[in-house]
N, CA, C and O atoms as a Maestro MAE file, in Angstrom:
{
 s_m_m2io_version
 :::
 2.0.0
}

f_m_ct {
 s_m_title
 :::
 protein
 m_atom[252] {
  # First column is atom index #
  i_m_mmod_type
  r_m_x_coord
  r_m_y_coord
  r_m_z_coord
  i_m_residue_number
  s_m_chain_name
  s_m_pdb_residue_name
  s_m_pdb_atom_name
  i_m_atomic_number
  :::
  1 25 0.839 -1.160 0.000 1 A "UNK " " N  " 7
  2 3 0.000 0.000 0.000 1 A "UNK " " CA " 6
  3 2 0.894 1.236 0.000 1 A "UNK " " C  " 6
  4 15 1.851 1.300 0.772 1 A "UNK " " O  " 8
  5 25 0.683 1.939 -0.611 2 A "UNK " " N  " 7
  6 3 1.323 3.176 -0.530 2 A "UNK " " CA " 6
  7 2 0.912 4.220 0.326 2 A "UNK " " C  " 6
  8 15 -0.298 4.432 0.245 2 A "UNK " " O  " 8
  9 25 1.562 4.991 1.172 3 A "UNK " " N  " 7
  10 3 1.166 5.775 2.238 3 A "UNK " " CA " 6
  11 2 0.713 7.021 1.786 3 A "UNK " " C  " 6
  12 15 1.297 7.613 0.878 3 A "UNK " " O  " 8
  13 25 -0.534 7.581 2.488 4 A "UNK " " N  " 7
  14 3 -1.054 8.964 2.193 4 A "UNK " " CA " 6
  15 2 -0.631 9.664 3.645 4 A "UNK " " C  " 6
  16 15 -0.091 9.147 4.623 4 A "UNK " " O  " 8
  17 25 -1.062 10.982 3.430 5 A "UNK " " N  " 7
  18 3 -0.560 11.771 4.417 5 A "UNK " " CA " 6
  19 2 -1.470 12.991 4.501 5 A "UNK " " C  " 6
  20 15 -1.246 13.754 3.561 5 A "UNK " " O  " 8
  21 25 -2.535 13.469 5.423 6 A "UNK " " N  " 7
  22 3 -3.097 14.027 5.917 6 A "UNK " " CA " 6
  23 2 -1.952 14.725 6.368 6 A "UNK " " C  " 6
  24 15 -0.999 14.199 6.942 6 A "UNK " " O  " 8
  25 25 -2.128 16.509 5.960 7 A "UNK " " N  " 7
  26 3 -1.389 17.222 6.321 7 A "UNK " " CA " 6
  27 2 -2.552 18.269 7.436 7 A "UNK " " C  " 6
  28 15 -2.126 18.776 8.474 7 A "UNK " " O  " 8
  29 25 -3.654 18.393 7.084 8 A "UNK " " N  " 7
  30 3 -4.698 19.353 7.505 8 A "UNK " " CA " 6
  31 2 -6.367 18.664 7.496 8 A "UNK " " C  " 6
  32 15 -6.671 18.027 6.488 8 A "UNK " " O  " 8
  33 25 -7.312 18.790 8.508 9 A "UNK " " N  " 7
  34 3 -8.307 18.133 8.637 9 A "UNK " " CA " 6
  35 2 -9.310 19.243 7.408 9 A "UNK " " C  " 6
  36 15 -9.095 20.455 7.434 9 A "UNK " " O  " 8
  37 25 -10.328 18.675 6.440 10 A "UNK " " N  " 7
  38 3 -11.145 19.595 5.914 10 A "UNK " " CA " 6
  39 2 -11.699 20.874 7.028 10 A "UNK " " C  " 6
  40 15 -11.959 20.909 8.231 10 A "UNK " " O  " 8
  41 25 -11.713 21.875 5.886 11 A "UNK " " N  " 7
  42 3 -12.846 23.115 6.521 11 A "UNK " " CA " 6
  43 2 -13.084 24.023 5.533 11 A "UNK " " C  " 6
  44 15 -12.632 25.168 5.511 11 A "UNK " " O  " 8
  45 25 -13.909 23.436 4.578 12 A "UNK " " N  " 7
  46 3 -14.911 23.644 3.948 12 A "UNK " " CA " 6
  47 2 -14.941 24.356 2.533 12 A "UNK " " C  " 6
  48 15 -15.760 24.542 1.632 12 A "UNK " " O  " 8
  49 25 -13.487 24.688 2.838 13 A "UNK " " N  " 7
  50 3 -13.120 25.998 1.869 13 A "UNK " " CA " 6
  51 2 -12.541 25.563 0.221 13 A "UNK " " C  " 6
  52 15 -12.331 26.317 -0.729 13 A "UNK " " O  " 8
  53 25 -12.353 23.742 0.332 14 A "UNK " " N  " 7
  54 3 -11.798 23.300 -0.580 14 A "UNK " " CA " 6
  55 2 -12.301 23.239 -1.948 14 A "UNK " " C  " 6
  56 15 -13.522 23.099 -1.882 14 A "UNK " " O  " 8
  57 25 -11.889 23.284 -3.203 15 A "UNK " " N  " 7
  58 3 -12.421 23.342 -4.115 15 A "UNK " " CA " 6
  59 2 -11.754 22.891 -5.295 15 A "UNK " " C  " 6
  60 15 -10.563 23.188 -5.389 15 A "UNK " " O  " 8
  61 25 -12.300 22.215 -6.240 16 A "UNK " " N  " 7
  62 3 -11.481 21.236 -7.351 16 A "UNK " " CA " 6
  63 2 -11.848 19.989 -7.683 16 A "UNK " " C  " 6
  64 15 -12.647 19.427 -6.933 16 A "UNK " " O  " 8
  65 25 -11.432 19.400 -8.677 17 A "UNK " " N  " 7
  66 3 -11.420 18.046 -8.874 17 A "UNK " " CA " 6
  67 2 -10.630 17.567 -8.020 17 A "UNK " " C  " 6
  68 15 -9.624 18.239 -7.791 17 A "UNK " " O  " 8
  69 25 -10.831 16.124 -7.189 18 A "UNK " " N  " 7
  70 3 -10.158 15.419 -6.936 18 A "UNK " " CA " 6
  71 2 -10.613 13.380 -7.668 18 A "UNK " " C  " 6
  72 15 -11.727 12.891 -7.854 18 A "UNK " " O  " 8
  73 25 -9.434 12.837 -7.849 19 A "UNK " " N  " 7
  74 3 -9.611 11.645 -7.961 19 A "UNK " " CA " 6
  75 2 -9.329 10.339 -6.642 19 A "UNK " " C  " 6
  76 15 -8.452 10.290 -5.779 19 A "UNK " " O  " 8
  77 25 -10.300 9.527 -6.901 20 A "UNK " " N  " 7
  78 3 -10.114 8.346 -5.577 20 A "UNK " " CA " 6
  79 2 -9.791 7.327 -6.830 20 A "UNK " " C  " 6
  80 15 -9.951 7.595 -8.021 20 A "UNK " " O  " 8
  81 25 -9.248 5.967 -6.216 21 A "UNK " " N  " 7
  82 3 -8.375 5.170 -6.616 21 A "UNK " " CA " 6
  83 2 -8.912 3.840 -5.359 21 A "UNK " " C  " 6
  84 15 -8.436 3.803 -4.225 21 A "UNK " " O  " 8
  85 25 -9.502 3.281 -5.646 22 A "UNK " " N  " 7
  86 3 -9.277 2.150 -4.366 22 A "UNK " " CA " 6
  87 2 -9.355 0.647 -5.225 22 A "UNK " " C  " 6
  88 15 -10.249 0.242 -5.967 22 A "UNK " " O  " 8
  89 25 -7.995 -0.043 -4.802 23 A "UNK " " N  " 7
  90 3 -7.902 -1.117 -5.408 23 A "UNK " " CA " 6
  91 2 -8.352 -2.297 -4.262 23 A "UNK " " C  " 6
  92 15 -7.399 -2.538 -3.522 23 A "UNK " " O  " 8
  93 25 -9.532 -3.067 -3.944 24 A "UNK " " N  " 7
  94 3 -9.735 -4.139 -2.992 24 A "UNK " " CA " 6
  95 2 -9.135 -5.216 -3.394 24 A "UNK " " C  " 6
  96 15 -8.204 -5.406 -4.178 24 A "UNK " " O  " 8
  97 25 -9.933 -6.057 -2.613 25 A "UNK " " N  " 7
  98 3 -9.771 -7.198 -3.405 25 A "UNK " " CA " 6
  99 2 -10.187 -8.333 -4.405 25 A "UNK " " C  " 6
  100 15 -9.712 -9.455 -4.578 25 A "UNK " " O  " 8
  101 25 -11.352 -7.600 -5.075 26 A "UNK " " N  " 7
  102 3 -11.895 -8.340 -5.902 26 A "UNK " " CA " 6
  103 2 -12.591 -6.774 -6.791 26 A "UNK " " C  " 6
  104 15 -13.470 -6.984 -7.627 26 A "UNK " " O  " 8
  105 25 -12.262 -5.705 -6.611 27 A "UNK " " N  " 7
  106 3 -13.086 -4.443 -7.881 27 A "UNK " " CA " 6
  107 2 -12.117 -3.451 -7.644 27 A "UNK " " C  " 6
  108 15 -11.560 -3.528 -6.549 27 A "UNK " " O  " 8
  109 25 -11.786 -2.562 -8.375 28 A "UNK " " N  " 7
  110 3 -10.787 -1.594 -8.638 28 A "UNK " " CA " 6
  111 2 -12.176 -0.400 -8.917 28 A "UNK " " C  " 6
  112 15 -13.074 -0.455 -9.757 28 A "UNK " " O  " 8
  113 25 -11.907 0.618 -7.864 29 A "UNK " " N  " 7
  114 3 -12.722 1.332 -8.522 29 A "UNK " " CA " 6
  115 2 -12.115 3.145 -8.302 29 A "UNK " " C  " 6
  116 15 -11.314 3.633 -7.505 29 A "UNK " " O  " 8
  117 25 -12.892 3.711 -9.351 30 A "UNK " " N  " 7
  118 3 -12.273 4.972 -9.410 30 A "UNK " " CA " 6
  119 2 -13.477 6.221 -9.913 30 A "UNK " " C  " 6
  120 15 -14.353 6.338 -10.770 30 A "UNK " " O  " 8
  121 25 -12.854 7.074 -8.720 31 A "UNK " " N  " 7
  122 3 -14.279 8.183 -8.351 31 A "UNK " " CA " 6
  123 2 -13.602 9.323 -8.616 31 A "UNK " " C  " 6
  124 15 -12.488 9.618 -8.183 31 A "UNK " " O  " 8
  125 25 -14.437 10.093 -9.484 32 A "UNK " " N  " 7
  126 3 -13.879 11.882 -9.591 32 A "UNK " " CA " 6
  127 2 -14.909 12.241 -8.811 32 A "UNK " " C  " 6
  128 15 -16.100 11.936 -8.861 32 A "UNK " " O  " 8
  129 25 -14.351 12.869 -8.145 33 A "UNK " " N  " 7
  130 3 -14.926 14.529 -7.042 33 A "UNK " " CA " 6
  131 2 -14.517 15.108 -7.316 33 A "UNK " " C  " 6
  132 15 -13.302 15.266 -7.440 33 A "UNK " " O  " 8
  133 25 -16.050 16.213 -7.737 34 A "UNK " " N  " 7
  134 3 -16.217 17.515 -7.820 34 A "UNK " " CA " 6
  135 2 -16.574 18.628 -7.278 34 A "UNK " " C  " 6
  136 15 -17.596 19.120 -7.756 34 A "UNK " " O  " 8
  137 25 -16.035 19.232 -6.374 35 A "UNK " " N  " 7
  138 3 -15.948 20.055 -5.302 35 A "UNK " " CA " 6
  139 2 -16.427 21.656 -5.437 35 A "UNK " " C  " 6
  140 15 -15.560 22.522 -5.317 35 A "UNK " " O  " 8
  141 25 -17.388 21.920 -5.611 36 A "UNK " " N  " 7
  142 3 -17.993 23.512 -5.988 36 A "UNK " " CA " 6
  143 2 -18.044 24.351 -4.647 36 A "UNK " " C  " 6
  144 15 -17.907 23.845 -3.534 36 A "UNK " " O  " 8
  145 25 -18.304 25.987 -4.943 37 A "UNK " " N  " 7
  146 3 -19.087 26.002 -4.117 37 A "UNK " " CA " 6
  147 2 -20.004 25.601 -3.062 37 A "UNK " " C  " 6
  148 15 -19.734 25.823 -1.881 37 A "UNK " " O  " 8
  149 25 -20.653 25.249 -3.283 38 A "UNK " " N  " 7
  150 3 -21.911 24.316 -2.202 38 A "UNK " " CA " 6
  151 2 -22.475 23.323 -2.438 38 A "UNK " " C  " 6
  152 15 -23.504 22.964 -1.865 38 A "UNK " " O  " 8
  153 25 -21.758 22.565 -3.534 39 A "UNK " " N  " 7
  154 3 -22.210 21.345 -4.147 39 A "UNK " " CA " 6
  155 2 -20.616 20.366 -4.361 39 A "UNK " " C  " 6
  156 15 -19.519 20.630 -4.854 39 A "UNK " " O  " 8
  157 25 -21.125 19.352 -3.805 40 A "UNK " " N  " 7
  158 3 -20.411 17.954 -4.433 40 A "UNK " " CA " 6
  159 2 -20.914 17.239 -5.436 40 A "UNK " " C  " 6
  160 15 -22.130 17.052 -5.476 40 A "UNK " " O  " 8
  161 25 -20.040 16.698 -6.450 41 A "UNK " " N  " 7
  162 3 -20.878 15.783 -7.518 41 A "UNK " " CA " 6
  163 2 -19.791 14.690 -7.349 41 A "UNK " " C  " 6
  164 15 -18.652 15.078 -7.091 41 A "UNK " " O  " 8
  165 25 -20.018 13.437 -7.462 42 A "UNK " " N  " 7
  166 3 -18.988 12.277 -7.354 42 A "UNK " " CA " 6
  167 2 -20.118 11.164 -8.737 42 A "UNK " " C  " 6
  168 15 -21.257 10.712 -8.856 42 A "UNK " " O  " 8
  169 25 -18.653 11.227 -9.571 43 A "UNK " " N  " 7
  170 3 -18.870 10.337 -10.251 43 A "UNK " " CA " 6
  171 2 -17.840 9.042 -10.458 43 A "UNK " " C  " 6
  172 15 -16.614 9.158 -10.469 43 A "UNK " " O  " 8
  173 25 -18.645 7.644 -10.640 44 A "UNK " " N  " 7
  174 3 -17.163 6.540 -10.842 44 A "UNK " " CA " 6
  175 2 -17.349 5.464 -11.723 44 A "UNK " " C  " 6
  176 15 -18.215 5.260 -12.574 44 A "UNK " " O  " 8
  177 25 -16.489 4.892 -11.404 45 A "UNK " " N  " 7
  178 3 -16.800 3.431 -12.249 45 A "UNK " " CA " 6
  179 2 -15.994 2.256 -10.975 45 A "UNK " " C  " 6
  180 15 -15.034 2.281 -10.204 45 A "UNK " " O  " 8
  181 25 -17.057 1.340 -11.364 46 A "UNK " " N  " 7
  182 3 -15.789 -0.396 -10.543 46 A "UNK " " CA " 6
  183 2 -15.981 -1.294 -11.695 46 A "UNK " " C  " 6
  184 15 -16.908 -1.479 -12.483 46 A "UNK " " O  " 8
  185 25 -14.607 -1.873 -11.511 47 A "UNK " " N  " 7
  186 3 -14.456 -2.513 -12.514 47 A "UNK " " CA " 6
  187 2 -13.695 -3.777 -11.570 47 A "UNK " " C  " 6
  188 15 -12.887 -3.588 -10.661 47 A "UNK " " O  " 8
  189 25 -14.266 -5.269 -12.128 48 A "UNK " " N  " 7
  190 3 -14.033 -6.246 -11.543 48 A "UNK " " CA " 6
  191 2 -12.383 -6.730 -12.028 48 A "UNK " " C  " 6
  192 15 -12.004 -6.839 -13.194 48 A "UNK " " O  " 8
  193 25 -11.738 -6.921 -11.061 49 A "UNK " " N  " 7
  194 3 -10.200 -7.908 -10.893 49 A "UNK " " CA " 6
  195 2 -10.415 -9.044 -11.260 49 A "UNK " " C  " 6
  196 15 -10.882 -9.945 -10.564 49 A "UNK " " O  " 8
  197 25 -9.977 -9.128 -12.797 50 A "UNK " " N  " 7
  198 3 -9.701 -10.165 -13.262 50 A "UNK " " CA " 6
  199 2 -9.241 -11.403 -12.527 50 A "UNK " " C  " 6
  200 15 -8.165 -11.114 -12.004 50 A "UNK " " O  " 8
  201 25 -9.638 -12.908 -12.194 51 A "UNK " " N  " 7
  202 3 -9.531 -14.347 -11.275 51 A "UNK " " CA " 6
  203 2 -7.541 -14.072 -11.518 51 A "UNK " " C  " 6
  204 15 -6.750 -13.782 -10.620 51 A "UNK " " O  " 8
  205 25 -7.227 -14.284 -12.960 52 A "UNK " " N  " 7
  206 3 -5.655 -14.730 -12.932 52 A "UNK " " CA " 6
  207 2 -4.999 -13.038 -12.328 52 A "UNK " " C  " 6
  208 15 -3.792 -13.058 -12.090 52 A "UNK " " O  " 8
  209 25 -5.772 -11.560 -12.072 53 A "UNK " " N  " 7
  210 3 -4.677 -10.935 -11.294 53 A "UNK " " CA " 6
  211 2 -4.648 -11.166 -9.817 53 A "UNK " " C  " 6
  212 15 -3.695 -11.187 -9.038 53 A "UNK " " O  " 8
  213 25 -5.696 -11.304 -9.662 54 A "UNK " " N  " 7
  214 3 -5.866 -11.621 -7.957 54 A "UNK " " CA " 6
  215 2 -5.244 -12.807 -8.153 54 A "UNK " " C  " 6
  216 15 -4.075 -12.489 -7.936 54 A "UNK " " O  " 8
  217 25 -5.236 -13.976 -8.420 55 A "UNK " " N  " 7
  218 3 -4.231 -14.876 -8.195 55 A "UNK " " CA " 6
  219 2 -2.966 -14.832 -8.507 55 A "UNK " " C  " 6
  220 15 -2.365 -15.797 -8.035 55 A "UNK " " O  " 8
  221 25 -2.083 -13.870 -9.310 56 A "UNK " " N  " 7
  222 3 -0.938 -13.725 -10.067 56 A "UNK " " CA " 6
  223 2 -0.085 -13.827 -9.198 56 A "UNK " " C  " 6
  224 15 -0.379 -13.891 -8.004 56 A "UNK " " O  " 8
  225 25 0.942 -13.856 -9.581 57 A "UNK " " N  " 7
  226 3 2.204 -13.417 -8.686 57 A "UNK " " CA " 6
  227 2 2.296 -12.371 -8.093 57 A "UNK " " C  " 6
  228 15 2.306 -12.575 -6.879 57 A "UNK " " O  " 8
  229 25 2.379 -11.174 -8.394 58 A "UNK " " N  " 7
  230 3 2.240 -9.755 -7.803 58 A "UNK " " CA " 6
  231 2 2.790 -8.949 -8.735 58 A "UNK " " C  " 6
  232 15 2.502 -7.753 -8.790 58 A "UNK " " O  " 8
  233 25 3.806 -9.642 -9.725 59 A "UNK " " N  " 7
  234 3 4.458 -8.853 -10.472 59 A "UNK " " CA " 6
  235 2 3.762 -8.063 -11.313 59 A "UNK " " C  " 6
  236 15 4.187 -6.954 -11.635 59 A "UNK " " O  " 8
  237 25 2.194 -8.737 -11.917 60 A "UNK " " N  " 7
  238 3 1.912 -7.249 -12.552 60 A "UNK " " CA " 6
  239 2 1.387 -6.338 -12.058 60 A "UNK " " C  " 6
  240 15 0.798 -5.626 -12.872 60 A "UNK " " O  " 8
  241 25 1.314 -5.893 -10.604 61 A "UNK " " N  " 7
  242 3 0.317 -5.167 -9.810 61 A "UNK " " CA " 6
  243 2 1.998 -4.566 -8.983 61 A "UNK " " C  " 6
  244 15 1.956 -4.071 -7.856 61 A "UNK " " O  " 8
  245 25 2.648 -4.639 -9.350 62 A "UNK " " N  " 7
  246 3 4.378 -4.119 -8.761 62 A "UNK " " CA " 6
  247 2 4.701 -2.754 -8.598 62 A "UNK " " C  " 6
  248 15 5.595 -2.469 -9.394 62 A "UNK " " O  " 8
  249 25 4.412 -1.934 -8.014 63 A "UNK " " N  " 7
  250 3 4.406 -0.382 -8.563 63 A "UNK " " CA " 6
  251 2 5.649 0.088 -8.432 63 A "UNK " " C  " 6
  252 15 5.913 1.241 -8.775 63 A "UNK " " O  " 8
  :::
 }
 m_bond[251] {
  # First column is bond index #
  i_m_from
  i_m_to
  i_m_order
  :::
  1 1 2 1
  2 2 3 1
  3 3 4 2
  4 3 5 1
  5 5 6 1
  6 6 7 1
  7 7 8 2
  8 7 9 1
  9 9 10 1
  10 10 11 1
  11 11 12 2
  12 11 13 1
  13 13 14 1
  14 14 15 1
  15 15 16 2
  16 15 17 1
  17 17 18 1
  18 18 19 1
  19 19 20 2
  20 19 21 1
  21 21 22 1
  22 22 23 1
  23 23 24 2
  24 23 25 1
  25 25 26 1
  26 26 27 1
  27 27 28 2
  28 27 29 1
  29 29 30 1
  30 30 31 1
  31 31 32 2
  32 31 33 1
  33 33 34 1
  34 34 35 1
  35 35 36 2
  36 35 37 1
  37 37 38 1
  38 38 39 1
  39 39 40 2
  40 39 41 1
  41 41 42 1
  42 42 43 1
  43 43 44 2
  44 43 45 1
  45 45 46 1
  46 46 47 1
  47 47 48 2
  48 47 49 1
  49 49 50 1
  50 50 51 1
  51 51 52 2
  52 51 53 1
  53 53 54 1
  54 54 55 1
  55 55 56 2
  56 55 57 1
  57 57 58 1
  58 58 59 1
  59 59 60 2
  60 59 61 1
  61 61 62 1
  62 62 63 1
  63 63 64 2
  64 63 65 1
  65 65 66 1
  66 66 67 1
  67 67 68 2
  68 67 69 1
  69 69 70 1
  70 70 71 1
  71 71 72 2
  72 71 73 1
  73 73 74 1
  74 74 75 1
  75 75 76 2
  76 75 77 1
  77 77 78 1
  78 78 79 1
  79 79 80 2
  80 79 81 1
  81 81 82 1
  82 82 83 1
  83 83 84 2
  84 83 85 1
  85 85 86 1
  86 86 87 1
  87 87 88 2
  88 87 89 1
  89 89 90 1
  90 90 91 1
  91 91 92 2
  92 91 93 1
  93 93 94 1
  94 94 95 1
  95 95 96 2
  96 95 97 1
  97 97 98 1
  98 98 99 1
  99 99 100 2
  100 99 101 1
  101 101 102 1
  102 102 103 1
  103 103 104 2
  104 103 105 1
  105 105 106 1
  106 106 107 1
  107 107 108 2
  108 107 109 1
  109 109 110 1
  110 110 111 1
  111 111 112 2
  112 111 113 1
  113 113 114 1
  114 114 115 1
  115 115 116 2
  116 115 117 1
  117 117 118 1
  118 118 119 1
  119 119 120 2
  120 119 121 1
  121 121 122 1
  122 122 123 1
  123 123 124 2
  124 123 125 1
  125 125 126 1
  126 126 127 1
  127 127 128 2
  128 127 129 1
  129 129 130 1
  130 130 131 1
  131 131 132 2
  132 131 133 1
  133 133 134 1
  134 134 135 1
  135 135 136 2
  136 135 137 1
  137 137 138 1
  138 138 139 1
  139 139 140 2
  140 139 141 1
  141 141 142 1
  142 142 143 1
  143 143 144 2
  144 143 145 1
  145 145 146 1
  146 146 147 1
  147 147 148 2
  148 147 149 1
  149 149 150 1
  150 150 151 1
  151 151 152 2
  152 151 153 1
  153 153 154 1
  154 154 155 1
  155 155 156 2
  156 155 157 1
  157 157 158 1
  158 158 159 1
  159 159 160 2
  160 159 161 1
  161 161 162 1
  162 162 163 1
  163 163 164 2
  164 163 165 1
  165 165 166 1
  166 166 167 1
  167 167 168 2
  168 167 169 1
  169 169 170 1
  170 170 171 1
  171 171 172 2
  172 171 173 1
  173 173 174 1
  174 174 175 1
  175 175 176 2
  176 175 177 1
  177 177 178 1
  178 178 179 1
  179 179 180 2
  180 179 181 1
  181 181 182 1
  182 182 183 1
  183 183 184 2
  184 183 185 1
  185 185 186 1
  186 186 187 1
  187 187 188 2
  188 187 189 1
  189 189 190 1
  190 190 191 1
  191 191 192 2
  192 191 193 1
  193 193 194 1
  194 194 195 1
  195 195 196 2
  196 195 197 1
  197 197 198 1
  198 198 199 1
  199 199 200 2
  200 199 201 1
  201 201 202 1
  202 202 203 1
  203 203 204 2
  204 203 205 1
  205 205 206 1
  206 206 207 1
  207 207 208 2
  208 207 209 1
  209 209 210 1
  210 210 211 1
  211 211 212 2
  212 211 213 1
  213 213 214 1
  214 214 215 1
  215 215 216 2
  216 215 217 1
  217 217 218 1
  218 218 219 1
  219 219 220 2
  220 219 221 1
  221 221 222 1
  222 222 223 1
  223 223 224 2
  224 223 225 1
  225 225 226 1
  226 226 227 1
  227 227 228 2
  228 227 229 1
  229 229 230 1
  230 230 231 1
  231 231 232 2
  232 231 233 1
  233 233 234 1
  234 234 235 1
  235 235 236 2
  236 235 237 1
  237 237 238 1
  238 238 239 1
  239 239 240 2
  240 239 241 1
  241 241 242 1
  242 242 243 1
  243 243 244 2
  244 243 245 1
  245 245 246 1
  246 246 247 1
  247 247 248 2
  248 247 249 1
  249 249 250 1
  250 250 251 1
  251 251 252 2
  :::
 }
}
């Protein structure tokens, strides 16, 4: 897993695209947030982990 780092807790003021990334263990899925004014919009997709990567060696999932 690669480490994230919380530098500052939210307050409110944030604004932008951001992307999520979460790989489990059986769906990979990936969410854009859209951060307005006074509105959030979150859109994504999951997409199922192929049987031979979850079983693979690790090498193609190697970052």
């Amino acid at each position: 897993m690669l480490p994230s780092f919380v530098r500052a807790v939210p307050n409110g003021t944030e604004r932008g695209n951001f992307l999520a990334l979460d790989l489990g263990g059986t769906n990979f899925r990936v969410l854009l947030i859209k951060l307005k004014e006074t509105t959030a919009e979150m859109t994504g997709k999951v997409y199922r982990v192929p049987d031979n990567i979850m079983k693979g060696s690790g090498v193609v999932v190697n970052l």
